[in-house]
Each structure stands twice: as C-alpha cells, then as structure tokens.
N, C-alpha and C positions, 0 to 999 in steps of 0.2 A: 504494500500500500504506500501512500504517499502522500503528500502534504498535511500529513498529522499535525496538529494542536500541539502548543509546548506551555505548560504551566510556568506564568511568572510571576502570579505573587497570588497563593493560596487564602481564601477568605473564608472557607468551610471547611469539614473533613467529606468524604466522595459517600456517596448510600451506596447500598448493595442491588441493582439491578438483575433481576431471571433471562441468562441467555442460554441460546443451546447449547448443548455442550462438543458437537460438532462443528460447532464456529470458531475462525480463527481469526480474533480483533486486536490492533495492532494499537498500543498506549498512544493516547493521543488523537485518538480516530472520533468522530461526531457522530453521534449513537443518534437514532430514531425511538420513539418511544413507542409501543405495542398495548394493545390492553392487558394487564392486571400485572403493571410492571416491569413487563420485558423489554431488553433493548438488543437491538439489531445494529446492524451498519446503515448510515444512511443512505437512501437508494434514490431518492427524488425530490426535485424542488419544492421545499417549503416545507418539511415534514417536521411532524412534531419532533421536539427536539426532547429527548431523555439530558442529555448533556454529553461529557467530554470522559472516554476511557481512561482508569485513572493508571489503569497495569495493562501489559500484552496479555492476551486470554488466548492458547494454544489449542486447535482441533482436539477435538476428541482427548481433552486430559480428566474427564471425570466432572472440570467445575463446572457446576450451573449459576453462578455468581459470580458476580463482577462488579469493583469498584467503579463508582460513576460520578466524576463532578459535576455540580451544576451549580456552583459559584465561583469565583475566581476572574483573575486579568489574566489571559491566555495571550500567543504568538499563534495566527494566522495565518491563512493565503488568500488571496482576495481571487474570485471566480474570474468569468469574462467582463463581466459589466462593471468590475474591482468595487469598492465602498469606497461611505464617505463618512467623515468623522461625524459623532455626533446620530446618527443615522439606524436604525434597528437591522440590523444583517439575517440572512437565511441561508436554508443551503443551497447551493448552486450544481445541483451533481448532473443535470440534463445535461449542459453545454460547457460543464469542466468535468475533470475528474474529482472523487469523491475527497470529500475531506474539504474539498473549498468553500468560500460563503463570499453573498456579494448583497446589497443593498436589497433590504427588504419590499417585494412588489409594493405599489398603494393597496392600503387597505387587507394586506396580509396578517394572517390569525396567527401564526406559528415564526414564532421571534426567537434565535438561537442569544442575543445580548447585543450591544449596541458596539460600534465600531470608536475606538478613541484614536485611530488615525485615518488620511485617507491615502487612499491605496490603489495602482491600476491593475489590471490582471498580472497574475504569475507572482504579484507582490507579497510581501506578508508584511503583515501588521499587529496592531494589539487593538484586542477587546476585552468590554467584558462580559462573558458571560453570565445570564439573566434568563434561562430560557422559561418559554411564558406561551398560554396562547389567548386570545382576546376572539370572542366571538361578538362579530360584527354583523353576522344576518339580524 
C-alpha cells in the first residue's frame, strides 16, 4: 500500500475496531467504517471514515482487532483535486490511489478532519483528524 497516514502529534489513545482476520492493513492506512464497528480499507469516495490504522494488521494472523485513531494531527497526501487549509477533506480513492484525501464535495456527510495546510496533488500535508458524518437530507 501506499500513501499511509503518519501520526504527529497524538490527542487520544486508538479504540479497538472488528476486522477480518484475513485482511492485510498496513499502519497508517484510512479505515472505512462498517456496521457494528468494523473497519475495512477505504474503497470509495467519501466513505464513512472509522479513522486512521494505529499498527500493521497481517492476513490471516488470528487478530480480529485493531487499533484505530480517530483523533490526532496526522501527515497526509492530498488526492487529484489536492486540499485547502482550513477546508473538511474526504477520501479520494476513485481518481487516486487509496490512502489519499482531497477537499470535501459541497454538502458532503462523511468528513475524515479538516486540512491545516494547503496542498496540490501527490503532496502531503497535515491534518486533523475529526472524522464525523453530518446528515444533511
């Protein structure tokens, strides 16, 4: 995998998220959330955000758990559309590869945290993570 998330300054300790245990997530990777607490690899734009892999979770070792941040100032990569400071970010995994985040659409439910630089594509930057979702129907 690739463009993982880098933790720079910790503001919580990570929750325990339900993955399978034939999945292999790479520390640093932007987890998707599932119903009744499962996190997965993010697979599409805008998806609810679980938060940020706190450890590597190796195929098939037994664990069904996994540490998960969802607070902290993290190191980034900004998608195609890059971010702008100040600004709510998502994921961007259609038109980059996964792990990237670029400016929140208008009127987007699903907020991985807000960008505190701004950034063009391939770039990485800091955020913070805040993931949230806001129903606007």
């Amino acid at each position: 995998m690739a463009d993982e998330c880098t933790l720079n300054v910790r503001t919580n300790n990570p929750i325990d998220f339900t993955v399978a245990d034939g999945t292999a997530i790479a520390k640093g990777s932007v987890l998707k959330m599932t119903n009744g607490r499962v996190a997965i690899l993010a697979d599409g734009d805008g998806d609810i955000c679980a938060g940020i892999a706190a450890r590597d979770k190796i195929a098939s070792d037994g664990r069904t758990q996994l540490a998960v941040f969802r607070r902290g100032i993290f190191t980034g990569t900004a998608g195609v559309a890059g971010v702008t400071v100040g600004e709510a970010i998502q994921t961007d995994v259609s038109t980059s590869s996964a792990n990237r985040l670029v400016d929140a659409d208008v009127n987007s439910e699903q907020i991985v945290g807000i960008a505190l630089a701004t950034a063009a594509s391939g770039a990485t930057f800091e955020y913070e993570l805040m993931p949230r979702a806001v129903d606007l129907a």
